[in-house]
C-alpha positions in Angstrom: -96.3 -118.6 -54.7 -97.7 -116.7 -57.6 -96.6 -116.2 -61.4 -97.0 -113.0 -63.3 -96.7 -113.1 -66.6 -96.3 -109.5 -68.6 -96.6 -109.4 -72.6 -95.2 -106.2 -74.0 -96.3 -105.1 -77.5 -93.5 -103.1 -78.3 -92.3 -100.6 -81.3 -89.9 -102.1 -83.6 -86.8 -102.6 -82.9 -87.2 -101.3 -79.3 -86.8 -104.8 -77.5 -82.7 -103.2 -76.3 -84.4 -100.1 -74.8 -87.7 -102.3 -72.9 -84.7 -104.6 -71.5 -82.7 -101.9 -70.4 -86.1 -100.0 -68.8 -87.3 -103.4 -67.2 -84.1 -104.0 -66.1 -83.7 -100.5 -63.8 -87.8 -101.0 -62.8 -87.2 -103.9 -61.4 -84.0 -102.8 -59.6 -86.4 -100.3 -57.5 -86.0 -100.2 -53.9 -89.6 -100.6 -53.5 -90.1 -103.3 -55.9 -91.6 -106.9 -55.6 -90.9 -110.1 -56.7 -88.6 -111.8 -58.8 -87.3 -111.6 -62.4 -87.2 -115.1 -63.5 -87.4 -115.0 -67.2 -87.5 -111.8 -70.0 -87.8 -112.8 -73.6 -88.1 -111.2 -77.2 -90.4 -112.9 -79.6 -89.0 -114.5 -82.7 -91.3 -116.7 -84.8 -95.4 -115.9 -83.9 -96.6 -112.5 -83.1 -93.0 -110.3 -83.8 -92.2 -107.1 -81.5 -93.8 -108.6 -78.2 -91.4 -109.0 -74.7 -92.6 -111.2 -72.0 -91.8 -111.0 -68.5 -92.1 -113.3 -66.0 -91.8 -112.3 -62.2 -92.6 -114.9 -59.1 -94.4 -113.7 -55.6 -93.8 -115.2 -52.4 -97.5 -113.6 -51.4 -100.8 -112.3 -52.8 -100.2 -109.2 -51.2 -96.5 -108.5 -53.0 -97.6 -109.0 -56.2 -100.8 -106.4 -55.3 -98.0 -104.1 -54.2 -95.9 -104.7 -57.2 -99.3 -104.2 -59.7 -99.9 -101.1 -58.0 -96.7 -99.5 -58.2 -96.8 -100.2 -62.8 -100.2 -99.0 -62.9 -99.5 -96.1 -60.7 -96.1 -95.0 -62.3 -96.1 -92.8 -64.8 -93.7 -94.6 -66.7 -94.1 -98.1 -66.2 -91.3 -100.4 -66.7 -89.5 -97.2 -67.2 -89.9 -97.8 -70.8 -93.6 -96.4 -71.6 -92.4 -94.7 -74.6 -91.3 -97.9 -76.5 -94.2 -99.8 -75.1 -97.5 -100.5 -77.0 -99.4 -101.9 -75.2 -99.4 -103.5 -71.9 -101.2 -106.8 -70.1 -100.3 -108.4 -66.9 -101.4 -112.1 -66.3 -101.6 -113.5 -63.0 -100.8 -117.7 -63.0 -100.7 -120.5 -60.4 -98.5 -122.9 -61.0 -99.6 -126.7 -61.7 -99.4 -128.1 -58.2 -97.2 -131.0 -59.8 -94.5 -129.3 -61.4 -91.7 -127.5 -59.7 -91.3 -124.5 -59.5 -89.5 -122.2 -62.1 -85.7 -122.6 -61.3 -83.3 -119.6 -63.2 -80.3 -121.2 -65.2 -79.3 -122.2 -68.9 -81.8 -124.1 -70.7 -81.3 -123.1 -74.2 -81.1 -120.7 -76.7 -84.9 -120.7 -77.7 -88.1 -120.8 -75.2 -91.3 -121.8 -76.3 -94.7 -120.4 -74.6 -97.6 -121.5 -75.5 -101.1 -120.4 -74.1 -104.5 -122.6 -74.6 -107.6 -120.7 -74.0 -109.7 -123.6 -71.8 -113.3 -124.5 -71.9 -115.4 -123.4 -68.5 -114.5 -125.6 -65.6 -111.2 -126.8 -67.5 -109.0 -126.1 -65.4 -109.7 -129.0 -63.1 -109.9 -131.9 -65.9 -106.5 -130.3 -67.6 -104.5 -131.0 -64.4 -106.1 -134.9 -64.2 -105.4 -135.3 -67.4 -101.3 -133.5 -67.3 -100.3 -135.0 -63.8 -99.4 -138.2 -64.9 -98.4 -137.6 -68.3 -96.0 -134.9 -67.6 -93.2 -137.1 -65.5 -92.8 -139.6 -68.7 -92.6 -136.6 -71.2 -90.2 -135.1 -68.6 -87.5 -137.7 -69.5 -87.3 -136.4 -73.1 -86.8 -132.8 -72.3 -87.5 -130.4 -69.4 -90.3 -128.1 -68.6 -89.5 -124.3 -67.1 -93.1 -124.1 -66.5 -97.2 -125.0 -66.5 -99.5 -122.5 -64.7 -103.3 -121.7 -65.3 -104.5 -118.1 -65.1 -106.0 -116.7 -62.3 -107.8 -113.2 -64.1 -109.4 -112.9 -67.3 -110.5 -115.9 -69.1 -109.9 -119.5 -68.3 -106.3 -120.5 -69.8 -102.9 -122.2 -69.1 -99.5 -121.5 -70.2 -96.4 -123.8 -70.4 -93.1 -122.9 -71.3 -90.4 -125.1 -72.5 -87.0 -124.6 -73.5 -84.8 -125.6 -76.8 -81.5 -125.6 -77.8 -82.3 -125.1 -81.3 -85.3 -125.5 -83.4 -84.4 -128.6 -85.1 -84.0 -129.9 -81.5 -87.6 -128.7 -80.8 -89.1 -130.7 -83.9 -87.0 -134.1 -82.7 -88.3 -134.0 -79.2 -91.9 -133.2 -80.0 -91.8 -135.9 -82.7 -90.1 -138.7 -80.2 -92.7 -137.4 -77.2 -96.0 -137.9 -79.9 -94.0 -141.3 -81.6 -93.7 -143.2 -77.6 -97.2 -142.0 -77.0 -95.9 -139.7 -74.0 -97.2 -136.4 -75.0 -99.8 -135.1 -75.8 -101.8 -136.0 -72.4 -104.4 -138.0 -73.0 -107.7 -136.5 -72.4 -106.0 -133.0 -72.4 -107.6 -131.8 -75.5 -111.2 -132.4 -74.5 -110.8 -128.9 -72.3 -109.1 -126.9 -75.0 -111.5 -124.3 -76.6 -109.2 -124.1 -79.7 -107.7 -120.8 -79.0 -104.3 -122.3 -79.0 -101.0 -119.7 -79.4 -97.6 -120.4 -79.4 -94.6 -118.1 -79.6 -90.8 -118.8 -79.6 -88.9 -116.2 -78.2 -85.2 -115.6 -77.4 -83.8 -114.6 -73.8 -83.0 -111.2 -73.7 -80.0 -110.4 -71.8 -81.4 -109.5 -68.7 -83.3 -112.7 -68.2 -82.0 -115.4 -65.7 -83.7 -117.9 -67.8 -81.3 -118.8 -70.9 
């Protein structure tokens, strides 16, 4: 099972008319994969959409690639797009995988550029840190990349904002998060954005 993530930089005020283009895309006959979560950004870089998609198989999500790069309007929404990048992830072998539902009314995704040969010590050093910060609040997501420069992106899901500062403050009081050892493969380059679901996303 494969993750790709797609970040939209998008005109302003156009994130109704990317939703509505994804949203027919995606509804293709031909088309692979499956729309698991389709956000607006909020508070961090403004006017960007992010789309997630799962693949059962490499070869899908080939297919699926080929059919954007090829169109001549991809994500039937070209004219309102910016600019374009598509991010192959794996998911952390430890955390499940991404289930659609209701999860709250603000997502959180946050991507850590990681030091050559990262990869490896960031899963020793999440795998048994994650369970005990899982009892405070749930994960959608944690997936390194698997094209372009070493990274990982996790996601996670709020209710509100003021609900996001009490639960990262309780996780860093017990000594749950962060996982210890973690930051020793960070290069710094650390982003976070917190987007809303657009209506089309099965993640809300």
């Amino acid at each position: 099972m494969l993750y790709e993530l797609a970040t939209f930089t998008i005109k302003i005020g156009a994130g109704a008319k990317v939703s509505e283009g994804v949203e027919r895309f995606l509804s293709a006959k031909d088309a692979k994969g499956r729309l698991l979560g389709c956000w607006l950004s909020e508070i961090g870089q403004l006017n960007q959409v992010f789309l997630l998609r799962e693949f059962d198989h490499q070869a899908d999500l080939t297919q699926e690639r080929m059919r954007v790069y090829q169109s001549v309007d991809p994500f039937n929404a070209s004219e309102h797009i910016v600019e374009m990048v598509l991010d192959t992830y794996q998911r952390f072998p430890f955390v499940a995988p991404v289930t659609p539902g209701h999860y709250g009314s603000f997502y959180e995704i946050r991507t850590y550029r990681l030091k050559h040969g990262g990869v490896a010590g960031t899963l020793a050093a999440w795998e048994p840190a994650l369970p005990p910060r899982l009892k405070i609040s749930p994960i959608i997501t944690a997936m390194y990349a698997l094209d372009g420069e070493p990274r990982m992106t996790h996601i996670w899901p709020y209710e509100s904002l003021d609900q996001r500062q009490a639960i990262r403050a309780k996780a860093v009081s017990e000594g749950v998060w962060p996982p210890k050892g973690g930051a020793d493969w960070l290069t710094g380059d650390m982003r976070s954005t917190i987007a809303i679901p657009l209506p089309i996303s099965p993640l809300r």
